[in-house]
Each structure stands twice: as C-alpha cells, then as structure tokens.
C-alpha positions in Angstrom: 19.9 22.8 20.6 21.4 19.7 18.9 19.6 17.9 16.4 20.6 14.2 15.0 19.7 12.8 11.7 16.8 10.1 11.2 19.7 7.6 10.8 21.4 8.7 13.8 18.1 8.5 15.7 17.5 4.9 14.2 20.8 3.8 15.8 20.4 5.5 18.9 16.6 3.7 19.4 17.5 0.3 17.9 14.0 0.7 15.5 14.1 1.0 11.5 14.8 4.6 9.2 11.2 4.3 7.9 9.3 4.0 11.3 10.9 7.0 12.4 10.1 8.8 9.5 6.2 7.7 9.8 6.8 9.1 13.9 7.7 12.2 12.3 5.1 12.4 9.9 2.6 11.9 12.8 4.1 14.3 14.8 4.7 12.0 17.3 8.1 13.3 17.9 8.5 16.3 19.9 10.4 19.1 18.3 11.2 17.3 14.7 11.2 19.9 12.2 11.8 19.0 8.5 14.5 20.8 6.8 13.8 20.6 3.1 13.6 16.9 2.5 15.0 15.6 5.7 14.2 15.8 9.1 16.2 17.0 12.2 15.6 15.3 15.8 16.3 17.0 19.2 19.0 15.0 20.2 17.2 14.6 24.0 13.8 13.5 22.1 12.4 10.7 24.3 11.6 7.5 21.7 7.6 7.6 21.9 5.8 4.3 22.9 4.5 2.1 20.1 0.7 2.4 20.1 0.5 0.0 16.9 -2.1 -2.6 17.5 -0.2 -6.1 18.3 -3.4 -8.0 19.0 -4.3 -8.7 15.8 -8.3 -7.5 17.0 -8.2 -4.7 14.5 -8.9 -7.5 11.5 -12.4 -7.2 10.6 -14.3 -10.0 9.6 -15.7 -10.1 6.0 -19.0 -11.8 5.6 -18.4 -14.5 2.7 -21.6 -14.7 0.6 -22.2 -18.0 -0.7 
C-alpha cells in the first residue's frame, strides 16, 4: 500500500497541513497510522466531508446580569 505525507495529502485536497492533522487526530481518516511523529495517509484515502458547524447556531447566548 502507498502512503503520502500530510503535506502531500494537503496538496492533493486543496485544505490546510493543520486540518488534516486534526482529521487524523479524530480518526476521521481511514487507514492513517502515525509513524513516530508523523503521520502516513493511504494514498486512495477519500477526503472526509467537513461536519464543522458553518451556521454559526452553535454560539450560546450568555445571560448579561445587570
């Protein structure tokens, strides 16, 4: 099997070094392994779908007391 690097990965997906990492991290990438310090990617991983919250409904509301 034929792994790429988190750079080469970052290239190949168009999104940032550090966001894969945090995929990694999560697990969210099938087959990533960590190797030491750095992780290896199966080079046919499918790029997972971005389930960060874009609605901006996650901000909770802090009751001011006055």
């Amino acid at each position: 099997m034929e792994y790429l690097s988190i750079k080469q990965t970052s290239e190949k997906w168009g999104i940032s070094v550090r966001r894969i990492q945090v995929l990694c991290s999560e697990n969210r990438i099938p087959g990533a392994t960590k190797i030491g310090s750095y992780w290896a990617i199966p080079a046919d991983a499918e790029k997972p779908n971005d389930e960060r919250i874009k609605s901006g409904r996650y901000i909770k509301t802090q009751k001011r007391e006055e």
